[in-house]
N, C-alpha and C positions, 0 to 999 in steps of 0.2 A: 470543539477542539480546534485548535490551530492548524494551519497546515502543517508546518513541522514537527508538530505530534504525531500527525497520520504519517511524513513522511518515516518517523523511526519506525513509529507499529510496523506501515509496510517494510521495511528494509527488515527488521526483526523476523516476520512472516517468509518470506525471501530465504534469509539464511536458512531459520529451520526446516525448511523444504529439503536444502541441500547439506545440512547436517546434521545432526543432533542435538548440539551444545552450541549456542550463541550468547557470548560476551559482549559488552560495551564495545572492547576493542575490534573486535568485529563487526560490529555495526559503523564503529569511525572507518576503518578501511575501507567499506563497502562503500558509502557517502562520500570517501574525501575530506572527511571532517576531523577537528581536531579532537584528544580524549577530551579537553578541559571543555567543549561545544556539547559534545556526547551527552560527557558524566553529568551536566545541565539538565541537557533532553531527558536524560532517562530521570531523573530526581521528577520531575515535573509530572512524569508516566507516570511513578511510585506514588507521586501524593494526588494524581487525580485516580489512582485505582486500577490504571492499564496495566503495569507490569509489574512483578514481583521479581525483587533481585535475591536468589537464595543465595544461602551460605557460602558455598564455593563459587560467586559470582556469574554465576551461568543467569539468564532472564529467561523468565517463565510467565507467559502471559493471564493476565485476569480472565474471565470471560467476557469481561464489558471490552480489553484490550483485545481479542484475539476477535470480535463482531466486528469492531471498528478495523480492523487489520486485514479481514476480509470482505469488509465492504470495498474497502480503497482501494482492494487489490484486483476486485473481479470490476470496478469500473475501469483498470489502468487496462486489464486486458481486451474488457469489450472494446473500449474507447480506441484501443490503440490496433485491433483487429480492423474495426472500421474503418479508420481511416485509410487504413492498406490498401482496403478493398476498393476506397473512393479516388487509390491512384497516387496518394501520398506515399511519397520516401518513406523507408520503414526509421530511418532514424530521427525526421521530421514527426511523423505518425507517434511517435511513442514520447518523445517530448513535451507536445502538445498535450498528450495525456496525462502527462505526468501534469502538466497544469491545470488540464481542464479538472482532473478527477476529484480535485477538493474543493470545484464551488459550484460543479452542477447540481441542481435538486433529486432529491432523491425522487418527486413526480417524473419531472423530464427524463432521468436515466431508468425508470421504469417505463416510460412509454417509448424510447428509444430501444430497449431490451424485447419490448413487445413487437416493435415494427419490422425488427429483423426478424425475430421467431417467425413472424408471420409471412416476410418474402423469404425467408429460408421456408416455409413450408408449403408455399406457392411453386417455389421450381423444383421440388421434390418429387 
């Protein structure tokens, strides 16, 4: 998947957290994006299987969409925790993440998940 696929999953993922109903146009607002970019994005979810646009426009995630949404999402947070921690600006720190998160390997960001478990479980 592209990056801008994961960028709506995540963004989609995001709203529903803090609402219950997430629209297109909700998701352009959140991004900055325009509908006619949006309504693109999300045609593109619908024909690769991520999201389902029901009846009264609200998106409701596949489960292939809502794995890929939370994968993107819990590398944006580790990726963007660590860096904090290494001293990086938090606004620099989450930027970065927001790049790195879609072309790390999923090896490397499991043996990075590992290495902190494990000095988080050293100064414990």
């Amino acid at each position: 998947m592209r990056e801008s696929g994961e960028m709506y999953l995540e963004t989609i993922l995001i709203l529903k957290e803090k609402k219950k109903t997430v629209r297109a146009i909700d998701v352009a607002e959140e991004m900055g994006l325009s509908r006619p970019s949006v309504s693109r994005g999300m045609a593109k979810l619908r024909e690769t299987e991520c999201i389902i646009v029901e009846e009264d426009g609200n998106l409701a995630f596949t489960p292939k969409g809502e794995e890929i949404a939370r994968k993107i999402y819990e590398r944006h947070q580790v990726l963007s925790r660590l860096f904090i921690c290494l001293g990086v600006d938090e606004r620099t720190a989450i930027d970065d993440a927001c790049r790195i998160e879609h072309v790390i390997s999923d090896k490397t960001f499991t043996a990075l998940k590992r290495f902190i478990s494990e000095r988080d479980g050293a100064r414990g």
